[in-house]
C-alpha positions in Angstrom: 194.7 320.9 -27.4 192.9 318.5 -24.9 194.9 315.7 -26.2 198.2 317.6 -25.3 196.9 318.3 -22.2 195.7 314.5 -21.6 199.1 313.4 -22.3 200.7 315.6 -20.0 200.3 314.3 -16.7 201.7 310.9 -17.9 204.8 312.5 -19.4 205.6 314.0 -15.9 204.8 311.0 -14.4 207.2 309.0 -16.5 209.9 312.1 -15.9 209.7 311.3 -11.8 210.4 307.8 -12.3 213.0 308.3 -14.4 214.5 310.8 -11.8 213.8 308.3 -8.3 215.1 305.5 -10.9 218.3 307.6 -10.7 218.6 308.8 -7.6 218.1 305.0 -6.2 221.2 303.6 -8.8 222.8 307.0 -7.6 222.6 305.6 -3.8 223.0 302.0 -4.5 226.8 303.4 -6.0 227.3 305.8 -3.1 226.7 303.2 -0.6 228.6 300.3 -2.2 231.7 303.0 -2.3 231.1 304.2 1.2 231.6 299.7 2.3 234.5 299.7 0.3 236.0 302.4 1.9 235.1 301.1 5.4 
């Protein structure tokens, strides 16, 4: 059980990197379509 509970923290962590990974490639494509509109 402690060794779930060890390897927890680090699967979050790896989950919120993977999310603000996203979100940055997600508004690196918005603002690259928001020039070519302009």
């Amino acid at each position: 059980v402690s060794n779930a509970m060890r390897s927890q923290p680090l699967l979050i962590e790896n989950l919120v990197d993977a999310v603000n990974h996203f979100l940055r490639i997600v508004h690196t494509m918005h603002k690259r379509c928001s020039s070519v509109l302009e």
